[in-house]
C-alpha positions, 0 to 999 in steps of 0.5 A: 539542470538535473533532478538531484540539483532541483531536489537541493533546491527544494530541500532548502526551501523545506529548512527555509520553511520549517524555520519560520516562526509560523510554522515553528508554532505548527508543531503538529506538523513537526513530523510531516517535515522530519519525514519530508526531508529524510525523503528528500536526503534518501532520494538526493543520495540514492537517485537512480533515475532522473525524473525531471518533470516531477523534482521541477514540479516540486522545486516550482512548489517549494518556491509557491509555498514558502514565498506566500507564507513570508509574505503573510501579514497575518500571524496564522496561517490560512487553512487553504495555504495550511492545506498546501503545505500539506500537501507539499510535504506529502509530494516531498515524502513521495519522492523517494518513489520517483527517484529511487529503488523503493518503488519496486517495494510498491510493485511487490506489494501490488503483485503480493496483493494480486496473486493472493487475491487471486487465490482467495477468489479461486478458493472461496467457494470451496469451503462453505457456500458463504464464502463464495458469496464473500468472493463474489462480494469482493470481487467488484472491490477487488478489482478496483483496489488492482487498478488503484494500486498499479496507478498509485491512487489512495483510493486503491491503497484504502480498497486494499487495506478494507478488503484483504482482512475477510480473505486472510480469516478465511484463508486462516479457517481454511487451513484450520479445517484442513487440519482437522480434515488430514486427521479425521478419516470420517471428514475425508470419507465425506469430502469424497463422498459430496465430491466422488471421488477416492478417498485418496483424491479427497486427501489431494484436494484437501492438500492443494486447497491447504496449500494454496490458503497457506500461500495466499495467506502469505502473499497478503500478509507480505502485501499488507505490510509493505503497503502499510510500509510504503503508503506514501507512495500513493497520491 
């Protein structure tokens, strides 16, 4: 058996399931089951890689649930049986990133959130002493949100989402003191009196500093929204 058949299989079990008069009563879980079957669709229809392991797995869960919730004498549904279908419709959602091309959005995002990081940390302490505090702060956070998105843990997307908006008010304040700068010859004459140089040189660094703020702005802002986007894709 391939991985679009395992995954008809378990579609059906999902419309089997999402017809019991239980879960009919559910209806905070209407959405959960809206999305996992799209997911299911959107992967049966756009598979482009076989993974058999993972739509096994998933069938062998479909099967799981939905023979204990029949079975039930009670009329609720016990919170550790709740909780599996819960996370049955989780693993449902993320198939879409076991079988298909949506998985390179995740990739994207995880290099959009490294290279920015990596700018933000190379930057920090170029503005105000503070934020260099700020980046060495973060670093240690930082460096597990990398691990954590590149394995697709849920941890490394929450690490992601708490530590990408500091950088991006600093890389906004950069800029904004950038301006200020290119049109104040008096903040130039001090840049390249703290630093040594000519005052040309001092117009350099302050465009490659407004540059690279500008381009780290951008690659946190695109990492943010496809990881908003694509949280599923996270255990």
């Amino acid at each position: 058996m391939d991985s679009t058949t395992y995954l008809r299989e378990v579609l059906e079990n999902l419309d089997k399931l999402r017809e019991n008069k239980r879960i009919k009563d559910l209806k905070k879980l209407e959405k959960d089951f809206v999305q996992a079957k799209e997911a299911l669709e959107y992967s049966i229809k756009n598979i482009v890689r076989e993974n058999i392991e993972y739509a096994r797995s998933l069938r062998g869960k479909s099967f799981e649930v939905l023979s204990k919730i029949e079975s039930l004498k009670q009329a609720f549904i016990p919170k550790s049986l709740l909780d599996d279908l819960k996370l049955f419709l989780k693993y449902c959602r993320m198939s879409v990133y076991e079988f298909t091309d949506k998985i390179k959005e995740v990739r994207k995002a995880y290099r959009s959130y490294l290279w920015g990081m990596i700018i933000f940390l190379l930057l920090g302490g170029t503005y105000r002493m503070e934020f260099a505090v700020s980046a060495i702060v973060l670093a240690f956070p930082i460096i597990l949100a990398m691990g954590g998105l590149r394995r697709r843990r849920t941890t490394g997307l929450m690490l992601a989402y708490a530590t990408m908006p500091l950088p991006m008010v600093i890389f906004v304040m950069m800029l904004t003191y950038a301006v200020y700068a290119f049109n104040n010859p008096e903040e130039i004459s001090f840049i390249a009196s703290a630093y040594g140089v000519s005052m040309e040189t001092a117009y350099l660094l302050v465009a490659l500093v407004s540059l690279g703020s500008f381009i780290g702005l951008i690659l946190l802002s695109y990492a943010l929204k496809k990881l908003v986007e694509n949280r599923y894709a996270f255990f």
